[in-house]
C-alpha positions, 0 to 999 in steps of 0.5 A: 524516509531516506531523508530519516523522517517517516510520518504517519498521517492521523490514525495509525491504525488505517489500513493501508491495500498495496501491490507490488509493482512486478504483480501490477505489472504481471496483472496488465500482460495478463489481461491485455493476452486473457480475453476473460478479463473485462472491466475494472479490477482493484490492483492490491494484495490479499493482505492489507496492513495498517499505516502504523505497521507499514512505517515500522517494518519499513523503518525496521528493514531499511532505515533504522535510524529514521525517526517516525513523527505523528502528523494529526489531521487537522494540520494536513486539513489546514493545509489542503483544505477538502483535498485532505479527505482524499489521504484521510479516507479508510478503503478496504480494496476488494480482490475477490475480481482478481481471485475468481480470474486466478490471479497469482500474486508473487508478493503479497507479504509486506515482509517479503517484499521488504526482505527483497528490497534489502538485498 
């Protein structure tokens, strides 16, 4: 969006599973001292958000005069072919793992992260 275009790809309402990068960076010291952590982990907050909503909030807090441009996914089809599957796919990433090991998030509200970015 810095150049003043936000773009969401096909459907608005995909749902999109982040993390802040000071919670994953938090998750890795933990389980490199914690011995109970073993195996793979899903790195996402609790709350997912849809890429439509993910755009907007960014365009709202940060660059309010980007415009947002819907691109369908038969043009990014066109031009990656089967690779346009990868960004097409709608995953729900599960974080019961992180739970169960009492994981604490520090951001895991969009608009809290959004409103330290700001500052």
């Amino acid at each position: 969006m810095k150049l003043g275009i936000g773009v969401v790809i096909g459907s608005k309402k995909k749902k999109i599973s982040w993390i802040h990068v000071d919670d994953a960076a938090s998750f890795i010291k933990e389980a490199i001292n914690n011995s109970n952590y073993k195996g793979a982990y899903n790195l996402a907050t609790t709350e997912s958000i849809s890429q439509g909503e993910f755009i907007k909030k960014i365009k709202e807090k940060l660059f309010p005069y980007a415009l947002i441009i819907r691109m369908p996914f038969y043009l990014l089809r066109l031009f990656l072919g089967k690779r346009s599957q990868i960004i097409n796919t709608d995953v729900s990433i599960d974080v019961d793992k992180l739970k169960k090991e009492g994981f604490i998030w520090k951001f895991y509200n969009f608009n809290e992260v959004l409103e330290k970015v700001r500052t």
